[in-house]
C-alpha positions as CSV (number, residue, x, y, z in Angstrom):
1,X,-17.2,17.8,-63.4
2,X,-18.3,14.7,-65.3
3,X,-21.7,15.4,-66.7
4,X,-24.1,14.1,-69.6
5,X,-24.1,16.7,-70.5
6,X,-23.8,20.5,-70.0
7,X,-26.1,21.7,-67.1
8,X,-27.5,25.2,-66.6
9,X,-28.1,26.0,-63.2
10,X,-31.9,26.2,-63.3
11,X,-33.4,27.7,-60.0
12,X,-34.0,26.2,-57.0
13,X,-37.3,25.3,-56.7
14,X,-39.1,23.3,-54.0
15,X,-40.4,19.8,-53.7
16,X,-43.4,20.8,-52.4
17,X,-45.7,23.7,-52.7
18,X,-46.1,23.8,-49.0
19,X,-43.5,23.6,-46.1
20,X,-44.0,19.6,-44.9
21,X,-44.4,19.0,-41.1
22,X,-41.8,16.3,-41.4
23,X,-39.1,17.7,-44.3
24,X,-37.7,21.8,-44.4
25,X,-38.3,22.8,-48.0
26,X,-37.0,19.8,-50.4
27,X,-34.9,21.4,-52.8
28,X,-32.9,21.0,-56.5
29,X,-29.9,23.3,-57.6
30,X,-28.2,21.8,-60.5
31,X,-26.8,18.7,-59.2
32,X,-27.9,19.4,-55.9
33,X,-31.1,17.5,-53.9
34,X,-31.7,18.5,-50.4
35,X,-34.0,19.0,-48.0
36,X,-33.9,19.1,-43.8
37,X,-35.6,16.4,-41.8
38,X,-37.6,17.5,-38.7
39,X,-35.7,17.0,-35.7
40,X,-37.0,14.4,-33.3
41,X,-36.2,12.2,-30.5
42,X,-35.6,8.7,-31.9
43,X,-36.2,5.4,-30.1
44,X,-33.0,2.7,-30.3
45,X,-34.8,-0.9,-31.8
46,X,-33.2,-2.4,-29.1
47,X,-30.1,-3.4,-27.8
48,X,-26.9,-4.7,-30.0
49,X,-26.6,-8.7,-29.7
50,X,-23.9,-10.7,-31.1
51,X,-24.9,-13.3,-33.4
52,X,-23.5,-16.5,-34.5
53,X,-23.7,-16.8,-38.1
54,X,-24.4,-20.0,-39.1
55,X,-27.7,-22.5,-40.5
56,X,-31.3,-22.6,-39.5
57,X,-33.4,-25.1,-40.3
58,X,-37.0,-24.5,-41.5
59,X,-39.2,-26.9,-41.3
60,X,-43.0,-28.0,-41.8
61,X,-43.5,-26.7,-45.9
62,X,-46.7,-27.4,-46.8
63,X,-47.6,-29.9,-50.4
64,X,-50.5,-29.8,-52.5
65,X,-52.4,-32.0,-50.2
66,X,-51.6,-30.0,-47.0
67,X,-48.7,-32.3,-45.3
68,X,-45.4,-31.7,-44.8
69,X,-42.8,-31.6,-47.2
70,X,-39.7,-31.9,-44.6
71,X,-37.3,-28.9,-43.8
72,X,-34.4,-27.0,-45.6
73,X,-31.3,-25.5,-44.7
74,X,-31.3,-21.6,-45.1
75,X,-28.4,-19.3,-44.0
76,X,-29.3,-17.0,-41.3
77,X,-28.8,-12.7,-42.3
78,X,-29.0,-13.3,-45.7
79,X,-31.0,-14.5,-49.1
80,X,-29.7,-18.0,-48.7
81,X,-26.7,-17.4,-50.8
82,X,-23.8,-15.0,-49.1
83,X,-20.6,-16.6,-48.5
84,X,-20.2,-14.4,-45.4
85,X,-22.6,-16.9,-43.7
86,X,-20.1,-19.5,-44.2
87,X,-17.5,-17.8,-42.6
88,X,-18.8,-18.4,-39.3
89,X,-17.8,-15.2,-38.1
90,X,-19.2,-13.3,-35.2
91,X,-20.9,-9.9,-36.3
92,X,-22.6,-7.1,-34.2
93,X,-25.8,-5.1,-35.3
94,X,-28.6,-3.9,-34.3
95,X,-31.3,-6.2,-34.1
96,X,-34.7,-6.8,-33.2
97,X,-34.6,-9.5,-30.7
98,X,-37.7,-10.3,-27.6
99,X,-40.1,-7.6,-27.6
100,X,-38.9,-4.7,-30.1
101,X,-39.3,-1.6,-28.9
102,X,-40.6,0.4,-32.5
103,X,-39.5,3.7,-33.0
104,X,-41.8,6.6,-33.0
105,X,-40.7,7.2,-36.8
106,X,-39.7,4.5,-39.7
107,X,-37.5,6.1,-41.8
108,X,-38.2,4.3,-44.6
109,X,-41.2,1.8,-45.3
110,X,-41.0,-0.6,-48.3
111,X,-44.7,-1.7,-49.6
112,X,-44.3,-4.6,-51.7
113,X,-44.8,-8.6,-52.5
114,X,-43.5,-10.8,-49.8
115,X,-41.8,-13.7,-51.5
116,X,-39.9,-17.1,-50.1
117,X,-37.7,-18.2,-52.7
118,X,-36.6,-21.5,-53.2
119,X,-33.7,-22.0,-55.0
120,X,-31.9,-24.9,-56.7
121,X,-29.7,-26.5,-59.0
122,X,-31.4,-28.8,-61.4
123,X,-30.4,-30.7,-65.0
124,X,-32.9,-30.2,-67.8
125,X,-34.2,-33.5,-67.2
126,X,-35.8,-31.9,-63.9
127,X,-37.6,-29.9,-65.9
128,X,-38.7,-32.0,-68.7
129,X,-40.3,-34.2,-66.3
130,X,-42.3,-31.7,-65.1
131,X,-42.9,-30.3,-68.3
132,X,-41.3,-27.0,-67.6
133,X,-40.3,-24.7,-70.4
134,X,-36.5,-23.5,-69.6
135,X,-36.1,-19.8,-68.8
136,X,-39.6,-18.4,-68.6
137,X,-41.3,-17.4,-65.4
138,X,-44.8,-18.8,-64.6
139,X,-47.6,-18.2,-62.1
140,X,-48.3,-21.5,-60.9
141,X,-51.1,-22.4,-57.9
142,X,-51.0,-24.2,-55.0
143,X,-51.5,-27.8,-56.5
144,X,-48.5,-26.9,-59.0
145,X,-46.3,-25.6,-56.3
146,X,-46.6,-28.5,-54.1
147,X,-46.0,-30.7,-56.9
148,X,-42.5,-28.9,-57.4
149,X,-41.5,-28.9,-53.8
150,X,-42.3,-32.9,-53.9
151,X,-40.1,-33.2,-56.8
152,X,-36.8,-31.3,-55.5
153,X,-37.1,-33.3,-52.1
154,X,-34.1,-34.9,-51.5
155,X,-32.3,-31.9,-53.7
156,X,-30.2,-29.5,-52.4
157,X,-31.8,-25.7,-52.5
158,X,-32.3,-23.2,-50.3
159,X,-35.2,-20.2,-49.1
160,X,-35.1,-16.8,-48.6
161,X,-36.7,-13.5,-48.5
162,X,-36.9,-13.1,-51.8
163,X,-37.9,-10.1,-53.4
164,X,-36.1,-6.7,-55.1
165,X,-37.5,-4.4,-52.5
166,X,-36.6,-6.5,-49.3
167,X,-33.2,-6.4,-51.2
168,X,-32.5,-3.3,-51.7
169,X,-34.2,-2.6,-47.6
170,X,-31.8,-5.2,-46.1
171,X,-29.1,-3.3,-48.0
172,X,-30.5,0.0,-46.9
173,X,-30.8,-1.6,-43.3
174,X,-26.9,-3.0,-43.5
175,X,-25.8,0.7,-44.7
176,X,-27.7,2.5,-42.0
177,X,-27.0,-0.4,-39.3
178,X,-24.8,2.4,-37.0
179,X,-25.0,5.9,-36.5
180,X,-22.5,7.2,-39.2
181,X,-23.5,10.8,-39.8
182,X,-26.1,10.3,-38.8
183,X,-28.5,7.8,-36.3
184,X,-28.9,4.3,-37.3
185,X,-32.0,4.0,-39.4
186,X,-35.0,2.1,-38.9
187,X,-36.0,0.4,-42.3
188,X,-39.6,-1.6,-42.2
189,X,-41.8,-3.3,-44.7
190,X,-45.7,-3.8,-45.2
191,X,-47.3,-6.7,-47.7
192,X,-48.9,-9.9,-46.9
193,X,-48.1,-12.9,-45.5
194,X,-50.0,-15.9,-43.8
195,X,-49.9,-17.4,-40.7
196,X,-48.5,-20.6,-42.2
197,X,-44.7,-21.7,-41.4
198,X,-43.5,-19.7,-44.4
199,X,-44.9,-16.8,-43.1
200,X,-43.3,-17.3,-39.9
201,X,-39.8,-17.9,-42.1
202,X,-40.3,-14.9,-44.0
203,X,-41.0,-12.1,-40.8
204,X,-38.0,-14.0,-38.7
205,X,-35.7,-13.5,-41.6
206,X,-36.2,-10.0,-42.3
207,X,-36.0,-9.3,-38.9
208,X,-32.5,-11.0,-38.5
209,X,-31.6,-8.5,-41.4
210,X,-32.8,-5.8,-39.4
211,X,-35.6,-5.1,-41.1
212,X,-39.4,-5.0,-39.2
213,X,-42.0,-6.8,-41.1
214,X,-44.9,-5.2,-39.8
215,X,-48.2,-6.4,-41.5
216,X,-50.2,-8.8,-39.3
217,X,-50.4,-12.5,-40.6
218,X,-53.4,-13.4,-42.8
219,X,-55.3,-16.0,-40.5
220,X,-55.0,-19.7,-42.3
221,X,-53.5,-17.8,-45.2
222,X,-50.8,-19.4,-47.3
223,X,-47.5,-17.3,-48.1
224,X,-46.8,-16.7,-51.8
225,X,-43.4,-18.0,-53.1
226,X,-40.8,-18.1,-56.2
227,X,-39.1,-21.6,-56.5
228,X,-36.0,-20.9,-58.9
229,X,-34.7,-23.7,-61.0
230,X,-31.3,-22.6,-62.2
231,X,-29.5,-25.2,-64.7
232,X,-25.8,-25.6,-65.7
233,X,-25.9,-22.9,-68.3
234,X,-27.0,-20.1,-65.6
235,X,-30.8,-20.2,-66.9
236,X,-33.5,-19.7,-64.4
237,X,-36.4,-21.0,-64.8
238,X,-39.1,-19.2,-61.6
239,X,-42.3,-20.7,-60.5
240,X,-44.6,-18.2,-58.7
241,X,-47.0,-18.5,-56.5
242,X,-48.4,-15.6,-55.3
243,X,-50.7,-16.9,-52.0
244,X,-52.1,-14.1,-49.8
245,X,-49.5,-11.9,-51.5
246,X,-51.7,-11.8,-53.9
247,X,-53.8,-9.3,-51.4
248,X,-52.3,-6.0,-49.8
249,X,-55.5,-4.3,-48.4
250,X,-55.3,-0.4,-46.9
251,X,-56.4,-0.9,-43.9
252,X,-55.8,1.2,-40.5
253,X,-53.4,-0.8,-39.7
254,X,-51.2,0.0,-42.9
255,X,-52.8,3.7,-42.9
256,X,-51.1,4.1,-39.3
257,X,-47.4,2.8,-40.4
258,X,-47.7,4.8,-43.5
259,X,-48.2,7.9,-41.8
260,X,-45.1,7.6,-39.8
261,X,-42.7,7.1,-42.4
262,X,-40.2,9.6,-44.1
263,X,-40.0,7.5,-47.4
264,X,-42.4,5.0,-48.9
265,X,-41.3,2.6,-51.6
266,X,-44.0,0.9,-54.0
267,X,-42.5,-2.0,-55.5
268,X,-43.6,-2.2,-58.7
269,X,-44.2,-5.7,-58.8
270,X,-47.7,-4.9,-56.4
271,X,-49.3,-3.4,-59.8
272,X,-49.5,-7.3,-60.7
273,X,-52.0,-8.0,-58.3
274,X,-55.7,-7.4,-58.4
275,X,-57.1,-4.5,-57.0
276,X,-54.0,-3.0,-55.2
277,X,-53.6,-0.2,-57.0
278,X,-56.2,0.8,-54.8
279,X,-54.2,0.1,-51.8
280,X,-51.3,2.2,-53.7
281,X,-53.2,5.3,-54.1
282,X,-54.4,5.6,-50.8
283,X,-51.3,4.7,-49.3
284,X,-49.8,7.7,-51.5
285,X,-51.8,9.8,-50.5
286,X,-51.5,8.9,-46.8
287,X,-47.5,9.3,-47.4
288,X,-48.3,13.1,-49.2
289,X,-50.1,14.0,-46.2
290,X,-47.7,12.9,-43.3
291,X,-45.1,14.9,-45.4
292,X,-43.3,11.8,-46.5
293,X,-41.6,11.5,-49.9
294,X,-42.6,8.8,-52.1
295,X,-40.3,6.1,-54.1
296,X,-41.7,3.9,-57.0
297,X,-39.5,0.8,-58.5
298,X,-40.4,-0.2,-62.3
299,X,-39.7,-3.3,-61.2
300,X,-40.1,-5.2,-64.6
301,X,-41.0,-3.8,-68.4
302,X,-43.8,-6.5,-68.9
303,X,-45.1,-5.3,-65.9
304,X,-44.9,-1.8,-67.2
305,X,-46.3,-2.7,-70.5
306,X,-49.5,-4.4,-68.9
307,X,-50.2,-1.9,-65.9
308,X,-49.2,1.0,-68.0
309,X,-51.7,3.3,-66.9
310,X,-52.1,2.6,-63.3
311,X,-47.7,3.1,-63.1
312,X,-48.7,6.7,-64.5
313,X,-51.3,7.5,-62.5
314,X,-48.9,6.9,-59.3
315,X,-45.7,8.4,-61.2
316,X,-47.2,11.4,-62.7
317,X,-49.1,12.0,-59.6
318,X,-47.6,11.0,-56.3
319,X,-43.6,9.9,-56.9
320,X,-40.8,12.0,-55.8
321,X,-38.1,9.0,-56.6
322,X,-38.4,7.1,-59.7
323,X,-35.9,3.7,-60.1
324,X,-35.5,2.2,-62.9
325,X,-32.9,0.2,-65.6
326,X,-32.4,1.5,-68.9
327,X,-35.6,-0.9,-70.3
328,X,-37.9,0.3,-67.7
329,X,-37.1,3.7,-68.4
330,X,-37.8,3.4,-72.2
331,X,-41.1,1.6,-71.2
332,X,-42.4,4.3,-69.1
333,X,-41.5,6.5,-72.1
334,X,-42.6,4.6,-74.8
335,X,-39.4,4.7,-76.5
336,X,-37.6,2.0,-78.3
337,X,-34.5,0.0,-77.6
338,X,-32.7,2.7,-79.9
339,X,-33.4,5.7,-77.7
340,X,-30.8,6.4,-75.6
341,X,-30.9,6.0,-71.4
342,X,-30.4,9.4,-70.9
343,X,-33.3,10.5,-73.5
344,X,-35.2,8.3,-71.0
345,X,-34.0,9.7,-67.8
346,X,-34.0,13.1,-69.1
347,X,-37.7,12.4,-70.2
348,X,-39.0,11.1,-67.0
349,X,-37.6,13.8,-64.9
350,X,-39.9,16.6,-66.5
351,X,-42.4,14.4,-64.4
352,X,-40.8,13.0,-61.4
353,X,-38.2,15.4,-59.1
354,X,-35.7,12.7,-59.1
355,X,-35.0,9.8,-61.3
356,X,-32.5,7.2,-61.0
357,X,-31.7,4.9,-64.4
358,X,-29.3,2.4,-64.0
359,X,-27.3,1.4,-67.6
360,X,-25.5,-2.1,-66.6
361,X,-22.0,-1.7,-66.9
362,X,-22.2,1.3,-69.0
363,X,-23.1,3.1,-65.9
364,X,-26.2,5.1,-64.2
365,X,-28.0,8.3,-64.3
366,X,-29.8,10.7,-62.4
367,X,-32.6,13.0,-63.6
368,X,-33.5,16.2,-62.1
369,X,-35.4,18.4,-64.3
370,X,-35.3,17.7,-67.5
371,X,-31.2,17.0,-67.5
372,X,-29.1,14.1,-66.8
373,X,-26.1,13.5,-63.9
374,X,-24.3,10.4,-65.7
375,X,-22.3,8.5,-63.2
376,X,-19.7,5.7,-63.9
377,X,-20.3,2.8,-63.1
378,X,-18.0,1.4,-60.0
379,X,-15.0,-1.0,-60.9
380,X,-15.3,-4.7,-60.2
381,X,-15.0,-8.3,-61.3
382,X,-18.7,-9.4,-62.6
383,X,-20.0,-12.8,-60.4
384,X,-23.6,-12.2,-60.3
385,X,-25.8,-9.2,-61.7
386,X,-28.4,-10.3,-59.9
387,X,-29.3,-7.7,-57.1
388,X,-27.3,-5.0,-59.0
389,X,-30.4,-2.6,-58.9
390,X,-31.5,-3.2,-56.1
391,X,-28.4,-2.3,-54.1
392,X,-28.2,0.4,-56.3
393,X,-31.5,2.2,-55.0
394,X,-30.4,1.5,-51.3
395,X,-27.2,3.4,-51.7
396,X,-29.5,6.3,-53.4
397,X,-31.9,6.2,-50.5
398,X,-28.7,6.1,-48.2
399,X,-27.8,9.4,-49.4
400,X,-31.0,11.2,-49.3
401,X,-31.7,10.1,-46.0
402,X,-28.1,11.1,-44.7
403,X,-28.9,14.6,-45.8
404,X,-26.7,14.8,-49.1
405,X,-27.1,17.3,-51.7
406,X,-24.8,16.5,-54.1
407,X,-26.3,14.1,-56.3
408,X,-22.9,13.2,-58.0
409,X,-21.9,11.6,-54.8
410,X,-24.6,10.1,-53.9
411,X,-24.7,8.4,-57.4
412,X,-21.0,7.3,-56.4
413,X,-21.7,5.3,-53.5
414,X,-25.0,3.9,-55.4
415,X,-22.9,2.4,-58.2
416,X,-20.5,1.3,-55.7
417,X,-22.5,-0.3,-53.5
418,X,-24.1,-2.6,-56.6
419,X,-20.7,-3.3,-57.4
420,X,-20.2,-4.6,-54.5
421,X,-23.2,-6.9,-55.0
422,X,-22.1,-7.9,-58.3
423,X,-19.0,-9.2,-57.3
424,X,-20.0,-11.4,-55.2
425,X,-22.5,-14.6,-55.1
426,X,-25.7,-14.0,-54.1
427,X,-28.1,-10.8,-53.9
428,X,-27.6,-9.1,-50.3
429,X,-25.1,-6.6,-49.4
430,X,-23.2,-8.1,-46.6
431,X,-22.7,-6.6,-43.6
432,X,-19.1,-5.9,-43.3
433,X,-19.4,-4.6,-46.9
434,X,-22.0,-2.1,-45.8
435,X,-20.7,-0.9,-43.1
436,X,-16.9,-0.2,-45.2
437,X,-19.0,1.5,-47.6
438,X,-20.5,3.7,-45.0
439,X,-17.5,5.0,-42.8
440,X,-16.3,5.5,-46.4
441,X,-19.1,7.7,-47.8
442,X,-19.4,9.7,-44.3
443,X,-15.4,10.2,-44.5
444,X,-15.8,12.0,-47.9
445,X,-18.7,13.5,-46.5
446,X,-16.9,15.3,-43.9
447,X,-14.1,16.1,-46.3
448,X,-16.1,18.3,-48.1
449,X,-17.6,19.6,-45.5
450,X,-14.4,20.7,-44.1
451,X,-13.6,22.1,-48.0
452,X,-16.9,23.5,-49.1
453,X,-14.9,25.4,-51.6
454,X,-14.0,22.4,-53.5
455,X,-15.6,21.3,-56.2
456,X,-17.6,17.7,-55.9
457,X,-15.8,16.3,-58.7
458,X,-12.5,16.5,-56.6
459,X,-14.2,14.4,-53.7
460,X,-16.8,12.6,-55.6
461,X,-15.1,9.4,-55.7
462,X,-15.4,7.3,-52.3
């Protein structure tokens, strides 16, 4: 087998101290991760429906001085940017359509920033003339947004559900879509929106991508949103406004959906905002008690550097997952740029049971007490890195919630599901893509369940 490095076979150990009314005992044997989920009836979303893929058109964008800034052409089942749209093929998944009917269990909830991002293609006039600095990100307010908006009218962009964590849950939601050892998951996510026409954008796109968006409207609140300016030379320049966003409150509501979930996510990205660390802890603690596990994405190192304490507090405390890139991971450690991605991961898994590190094209590790699974990356031909993490954590989560214990496998069909991404334009794992990659990974799944003599390294590869 392909390791980091040689691995002793430390003893099992569980994840918990106590047996969890939802999981068996959650368990680690060398490369191994497993644990049983309780058996339960499950509740179908609803029905399949074909859909024609195709453009919407969103309309009624609010400017700085509350009119309308005319409508936009977004594709429908993605982030505005997947050539599969374009095809104008039909597809069939499950999807939320009428009335859903909610199952009794989410199997995973995302908590997180809810985004709409604009994107574009401007010259660097554009952004002289509005006195933008090329490349850098910048919170802007409401005034500043609208002036933007008013600016690209007439230009060609598009919106989305932006976000890393509703990427990597439409991915998870794509991968899960049919019952493929196992039943078809249901993938939700809680944050903030308003009850403006963004809002309205936002939920209806998500829930196209199979994904439930199931925090309540803010009452005459304004939805936050990233406008990304992207020039000939491939530099972004993002504009963030953060809206009602910039509030997630724990309220019973949230405290109800948390306590049906199997795995929470925290996107890193919510220790930004003021007071929502808060809302984190008690969510955590909510998740601990219902027997769910709980995932935390680094999400960025600047945001690591300036909410250093409050990551560790939820990390050191309350996280069964950890994802992060190799800059993250040195962050959390307070390492330099010298120190290796496996000094990180090996680090950061003294602390947290399991702890993905993705290394860019040099490939991806997993941490599980105090040693390091290295897995190569998957072959492709580069388009757009963008989304490569976050596809990368959905294929993780795939695994685990498929009930796979060796991690070198699961690792597999994480670095080739963000391959997938990163050969291709745009963010989103597309459907047909997700749904290859599954009958894929539950064909070598049953492989080796029909050898369990063999080694993983002989049917590791998917």
């Amino acid at each position: 087998m392909s390791l980091s490095l040689p691995i002793s076979s430390p003893p099992i150990f569980s994840l918990y101290p106590h047996f969890s009314p939802l999981y068996g005992h959650v368990t680690f044997s060398k490369n191994e991760f497993s644990f049983n989920i309780r058996s339960r009836e499950r509740s179908r979303i609803a029905h399949f429906t074909k859909m024609r893929h195709g453009y919407t058109k969103v309309s009624s964008f609010v400017n700085s001085s509350g009119g309308e800034l005319g409508s936009t052409s977004s594709e429908e089942e993605n982030d505005g940017s997947d050539d599969e749209e374009e095809e104008d093929e039909e597809e069939e998944f499950e999807g939320l359509t009428g009335s859903p009917v909610l199952p009794e269990r989410w199997d995973v909830l995302g908590l997180g920033q809810a985004m709409v991002d604009f994107s574009g293609m401007v010259d660097n006039g554009f952004l002289e003339n509005l006195g933008l600095v090329k490349g850098t990100r910048k919170v802007v307010n409401h005034e500043e947004r609208g002036r933007v908006l008013q600016a690209m009218d007439g230009c060609s962009y598009k919106a989305a559900a932006g976000g890393s964590l509703s990427n990597s849950l439409v991915a998870l939601a794509r991968l899960g879509s049919r019952p493929l050892g196992g039943p078809a998951l249901n993938v939700a996510m809680a944050g903030s929106v308003g009850s403006d026409p963004l809002g309205g954008f936002y939920r209806e796109k998500l829930r196209r991508a199979n994904v439930s968006f199931l925090s309540p409207p803010i009452k005459e609140g304004t939805t936050g949103t990233v406008i990304v300016l992207t020039t000939p030379d491939a530099q972004r320049t993002m504009l963030a406004y953060q809206g009602t966003s910039s509030t997630v409150n724990y309220d019973p509501s949230l405290a109800s959906i948390v306590s049906k979930t199997n795995i929470l996510i925290v996107e890193g990205y919510l220790f930004e905002l003021p007071d929502t660390i808060k809302t984190i802890v008690k969510a955590c603690e909510e998740a601990r008690k219902s027997g769910a596990l709980v995932a935390v994405t680094a999400s960025d190192v600047s945001c690591i550097e300036r909410h250093y304490d409050d990551f560790w507090e939820i990390v050191e405390n309350y996280a069964d997952i950890l994802f992060a890139n190799s800059d993250e991971a040195r962050a959390f450690c307070h390492f330099s740029f010298k120190d290796s991605s496996i000094s990180a991961t090996r680090y950061l898994s003294h602390f947290v049971p399991l702890v993905s590190v993705t290394d860019g094209q040099r490939g991806s590790y997993i941490g599980v007490k105090g040693e390091a699974i290295y897995i190569p990356p998957s072959p492709c031909v580069p388009a757009d890195t963008c989304g490569a993490g976050d596809a990368y954590a959905s294929g993780i989560l795939y695994g685990i919630l498929r009930g796979v214990s060796d991690l070198k496998r699961m690792g597999t069909l994480a670095a080739r599901t963000a391959a997938t991404v990163v050969g291709q334009q745009g963010t989103r794992l597309r459907i047909q893509d997700a749904v290859a990659l599954a009958e894929s990974f539950a064909f070598h799944i049953r492989i080796s369940e029909a050898q369990p003599d063999a080694s993983s390294d002989h049917i590791s590869s998917l």
